[in-house]
C-alpha positions as a printed Julia matrix, in Angstrom:
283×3 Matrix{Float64}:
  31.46   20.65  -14.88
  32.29   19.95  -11.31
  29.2    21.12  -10.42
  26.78   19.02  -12.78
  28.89   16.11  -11.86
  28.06   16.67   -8.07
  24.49   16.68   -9.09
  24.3    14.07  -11.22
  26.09   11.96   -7.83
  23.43   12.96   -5.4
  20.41   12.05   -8.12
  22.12    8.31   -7.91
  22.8     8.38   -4.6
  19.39    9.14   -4.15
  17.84    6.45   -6.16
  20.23    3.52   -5.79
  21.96    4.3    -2.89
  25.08    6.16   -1.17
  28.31    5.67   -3.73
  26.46    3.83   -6.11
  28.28    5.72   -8.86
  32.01    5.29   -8.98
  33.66    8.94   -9.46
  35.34    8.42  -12.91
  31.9     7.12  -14.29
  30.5    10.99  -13.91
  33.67   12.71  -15.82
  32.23   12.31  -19.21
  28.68   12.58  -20.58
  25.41   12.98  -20.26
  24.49    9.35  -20.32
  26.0     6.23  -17.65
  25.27    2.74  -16.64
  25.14    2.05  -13.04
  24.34   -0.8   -11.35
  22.48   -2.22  -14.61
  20.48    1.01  -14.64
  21.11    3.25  -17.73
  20.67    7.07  -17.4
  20.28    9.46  -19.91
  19.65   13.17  -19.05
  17.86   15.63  -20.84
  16.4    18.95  -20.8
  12.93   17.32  -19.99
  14.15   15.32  -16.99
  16.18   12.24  -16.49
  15.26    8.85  -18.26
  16.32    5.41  -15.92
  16.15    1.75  -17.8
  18.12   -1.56  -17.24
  20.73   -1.43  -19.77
  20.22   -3.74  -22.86
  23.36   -5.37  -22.67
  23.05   -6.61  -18.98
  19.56   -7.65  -19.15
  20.01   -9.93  -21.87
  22.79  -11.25  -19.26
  19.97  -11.82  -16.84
  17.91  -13.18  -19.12
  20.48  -15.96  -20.06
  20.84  -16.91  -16.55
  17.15  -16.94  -16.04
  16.58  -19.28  -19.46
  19.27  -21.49  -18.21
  17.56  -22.0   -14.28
  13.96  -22.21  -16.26
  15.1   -25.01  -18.74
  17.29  -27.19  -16.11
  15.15  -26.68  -13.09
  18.28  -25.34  -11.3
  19.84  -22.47   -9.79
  22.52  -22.83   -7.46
  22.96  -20.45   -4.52
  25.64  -18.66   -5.79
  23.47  -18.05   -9.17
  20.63  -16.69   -6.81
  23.02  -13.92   -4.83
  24.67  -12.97   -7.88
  21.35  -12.67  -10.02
  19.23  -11.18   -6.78
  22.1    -8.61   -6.47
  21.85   -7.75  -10.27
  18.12   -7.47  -10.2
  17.67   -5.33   -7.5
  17.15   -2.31   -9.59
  13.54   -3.47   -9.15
  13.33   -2.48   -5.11
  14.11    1.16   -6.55
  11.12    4.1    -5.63
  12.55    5.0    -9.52
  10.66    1.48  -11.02
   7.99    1.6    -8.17
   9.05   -1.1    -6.56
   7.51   -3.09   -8.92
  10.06   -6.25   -8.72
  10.49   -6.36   -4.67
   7.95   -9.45   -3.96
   9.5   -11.23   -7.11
  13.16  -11.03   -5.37
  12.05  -12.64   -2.51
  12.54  -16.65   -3.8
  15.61  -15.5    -5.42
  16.67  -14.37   -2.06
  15.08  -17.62   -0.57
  16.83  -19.66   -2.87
  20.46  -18.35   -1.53
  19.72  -21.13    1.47
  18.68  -23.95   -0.85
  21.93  -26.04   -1.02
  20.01  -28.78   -3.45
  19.22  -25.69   -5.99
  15.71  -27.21   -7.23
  13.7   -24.25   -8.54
  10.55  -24.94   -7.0
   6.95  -23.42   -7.81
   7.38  -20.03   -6.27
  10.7   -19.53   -7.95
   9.67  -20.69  -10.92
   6.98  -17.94  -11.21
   8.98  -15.43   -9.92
  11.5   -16.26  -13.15
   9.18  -16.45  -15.43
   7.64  -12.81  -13.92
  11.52  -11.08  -14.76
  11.59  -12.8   -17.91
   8.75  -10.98  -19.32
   9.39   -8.06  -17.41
  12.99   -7.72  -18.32
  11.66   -8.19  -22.32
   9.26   -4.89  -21.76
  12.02   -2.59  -22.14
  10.55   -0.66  -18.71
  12.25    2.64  -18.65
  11.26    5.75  -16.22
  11.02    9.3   -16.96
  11.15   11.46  -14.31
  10.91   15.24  -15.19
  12.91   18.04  -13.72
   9.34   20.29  -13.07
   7.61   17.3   -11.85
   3.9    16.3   -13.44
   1.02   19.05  -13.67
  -1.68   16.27  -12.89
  -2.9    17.17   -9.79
  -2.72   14.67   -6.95
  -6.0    11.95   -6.31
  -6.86   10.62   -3.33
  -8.08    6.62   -3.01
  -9.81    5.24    0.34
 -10.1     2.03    0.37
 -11.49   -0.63    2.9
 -12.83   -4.18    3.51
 -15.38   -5.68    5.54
 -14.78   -9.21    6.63
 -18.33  -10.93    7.1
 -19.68  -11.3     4.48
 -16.35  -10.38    2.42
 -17.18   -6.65    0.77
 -14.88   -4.37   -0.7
 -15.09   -0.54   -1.0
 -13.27    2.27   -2.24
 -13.7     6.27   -2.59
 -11.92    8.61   -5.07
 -11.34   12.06   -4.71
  -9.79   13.53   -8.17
 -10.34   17.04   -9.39
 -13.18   18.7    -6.96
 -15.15   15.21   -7.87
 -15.67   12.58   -5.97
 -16.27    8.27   -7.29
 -16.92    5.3    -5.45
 -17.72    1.52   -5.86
 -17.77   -1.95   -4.38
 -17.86   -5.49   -5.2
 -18.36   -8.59   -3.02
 -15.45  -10.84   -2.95
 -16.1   -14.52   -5.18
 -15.39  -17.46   -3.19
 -12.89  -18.25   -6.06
 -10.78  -15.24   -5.49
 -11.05  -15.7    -1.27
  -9.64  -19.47   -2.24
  -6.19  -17.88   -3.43
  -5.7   -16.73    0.31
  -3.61  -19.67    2.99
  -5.88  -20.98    5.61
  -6.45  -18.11    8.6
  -8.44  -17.24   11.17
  -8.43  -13.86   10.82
 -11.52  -13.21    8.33
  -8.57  -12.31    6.11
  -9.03   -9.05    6.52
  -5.56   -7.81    5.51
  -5.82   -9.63    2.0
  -9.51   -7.73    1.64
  -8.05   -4.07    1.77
  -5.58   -5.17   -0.21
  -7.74   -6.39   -2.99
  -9.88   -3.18   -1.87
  -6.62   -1.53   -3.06
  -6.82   -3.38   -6.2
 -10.43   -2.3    -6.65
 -10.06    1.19   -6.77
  -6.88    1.07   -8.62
  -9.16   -1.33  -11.57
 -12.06    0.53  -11.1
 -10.56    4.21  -12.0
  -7.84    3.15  -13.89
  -8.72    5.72  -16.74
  -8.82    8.61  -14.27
  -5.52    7.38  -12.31
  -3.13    7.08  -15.11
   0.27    9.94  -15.17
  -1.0    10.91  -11.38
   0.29   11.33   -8.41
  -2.18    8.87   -6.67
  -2.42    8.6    -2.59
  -3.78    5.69   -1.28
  -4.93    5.81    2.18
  -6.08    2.83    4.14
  -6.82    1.63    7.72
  -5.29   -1.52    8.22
  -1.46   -1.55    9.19
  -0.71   -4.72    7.45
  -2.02   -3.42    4.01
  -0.38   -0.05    4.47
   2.68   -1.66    5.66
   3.04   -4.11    2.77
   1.98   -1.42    0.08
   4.77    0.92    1.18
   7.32   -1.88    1.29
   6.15   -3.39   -1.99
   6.23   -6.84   -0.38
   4.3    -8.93    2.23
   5.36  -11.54    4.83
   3.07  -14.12    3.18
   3.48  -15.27   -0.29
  -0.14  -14.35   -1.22
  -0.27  -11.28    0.03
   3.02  -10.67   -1.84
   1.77  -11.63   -5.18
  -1.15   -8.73   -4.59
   1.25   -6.11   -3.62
   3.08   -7.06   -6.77
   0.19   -7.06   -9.21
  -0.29   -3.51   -7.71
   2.99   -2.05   -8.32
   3.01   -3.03  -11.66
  -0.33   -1.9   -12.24
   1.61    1.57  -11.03
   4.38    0.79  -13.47
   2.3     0.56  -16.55
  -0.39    3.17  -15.89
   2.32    5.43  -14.71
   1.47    6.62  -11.5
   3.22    8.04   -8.85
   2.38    5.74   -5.95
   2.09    6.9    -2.66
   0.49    4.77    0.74
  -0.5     7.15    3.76
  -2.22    5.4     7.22
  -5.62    7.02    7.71
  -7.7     6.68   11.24
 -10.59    3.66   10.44
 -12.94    6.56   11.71
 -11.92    8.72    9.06
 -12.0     6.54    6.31
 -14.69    7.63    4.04
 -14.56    3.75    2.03
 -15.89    2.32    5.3
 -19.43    2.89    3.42
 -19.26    1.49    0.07
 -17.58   -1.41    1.79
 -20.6    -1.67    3.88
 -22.73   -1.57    1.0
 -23.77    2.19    2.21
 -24.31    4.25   -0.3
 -22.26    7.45   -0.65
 -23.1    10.9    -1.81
 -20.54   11.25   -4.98
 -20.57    9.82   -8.7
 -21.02    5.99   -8.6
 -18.77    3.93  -11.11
């Protein structure tokens, strides 16, 4: 019993951090709450979810800042703190970007909820009503792993990506709309970074069907991309929102999400982005 106890401490450890789990919680059961996080263990694997009872305590808090257009600071480092579960590698990161103007808002002494707050709320609100629960199991998934290349070229904007699944090989491209490079702040930069992400985007759309229960590398060229992918957050509030959509685009197709740094000579997407044509299956 000591044993599976000891276990069942480093799993937690491992997912939400060093002494996470108080010692007494792990003397009885299979099942525990910690942190918000439910676990239930099984012969399969192990199952994590935020526990019912405290997210409908999050969700009260969050109705309350949405309908009063307030949320002191206090509110924002106790509710930050409780939502955290979200920067987890168990949920994919998939809430990281949307902690950031709770974070933010721990410095706003007048407590307005202003427009990037606002969405942010309104993002845990639905997400905390989608019940999102993680199953791990204890052999690991028999999917083999894919590989996705994806880059950007920044005059005229042109994205490109490359798949590698199963001995077979996909690719595709778009050219950005001037609609979608309008989300983007003013820069002078070509906005390159925010093209390999949305190149990211592209191959994760474009393949979805092939993509979903793997273990899915994504390999790009540009540090900031790569950078922001891994951390599941960006510097700038656009590229934030992108890394966001792309984690939870993980989250619901189920994928195992890995980001890797690959050499811009080596990066087969260079030609699709380029509008050269490659020699695999075109989608």
């Amino acid at each position: 019993m000591k044993h599976a106890a000891k276990c069942m401490a480093r799993m937690i450890d491992a997912i939400l951090g060093c002494g996470a789990a108080a010692p007494k919680k792990l003397l009885w059961g299979m099942d525990l709450c910690v942190l918000g996080i439910e676990f239930a263990l099984s012969e399969r694997g192990f199952q994590c979810r935020p526990a019912k009872e405290k997210a409908t305590a999050w969700l009260q808090c969050i109705e309350r800042a949405l309908s009063s257009g307030r949320l002191t600071m206090g509110e924002a480092s106790k509710l930050s703190g409780k939502l955290s579960w979200g920067c987890s590698n168990m949920f994919k990161r998939l809430g990281r970007a949307m902690l950031r103007p709770l974070f933010d808002q721990k410095q706003n002494r007048r407590g307005r909820v202003g427009k990037e707050l606002r969405r942010a709320l309104m993002w845990w609100k639905d997400a905390l009503a989608l019940d999102i629960a993680e199953l791990r199991q204890w052999n690991g998934s028999e999917a083999s792993t894919a590989h996705l290349f994806c880059d950007a070229a920044g005059h005229p904007a042109h994205l490109g990506a490359v798949l590698m699944i199963d001995g077979e090989c996909y690719w595709t491209h778009m050219a950005v709309p001037e609609d979608i490079l309008a989300f983007f702040n003013v820069r002078k930069d070509n906005q390159i970074m925010g093209l390999e992400l949305l190149a990211i985007s592209l191959g994760l759309s474009s393949f979805e069907h092939l993509l979903k229960k793997r273990r899915v590398v994504i390999h790009s060229d540009n540090t900031g991309s790569e950078a922001a992918c891994k951390k599941g957050t960006a510097i700038s509030w656009d590229h934030a929102q992108l890394v966001h959509a792309q984690w939870l685009h993980a989250a619901i197709m189920n994928i195992n999400l890995h980001v890797l740094r690959v050499r811009t000579d080596d990066n087969i997407a260079d030609l699709p982005s380029r509008e050269v044509q490659c020699n695999c299956n075109l989608k």
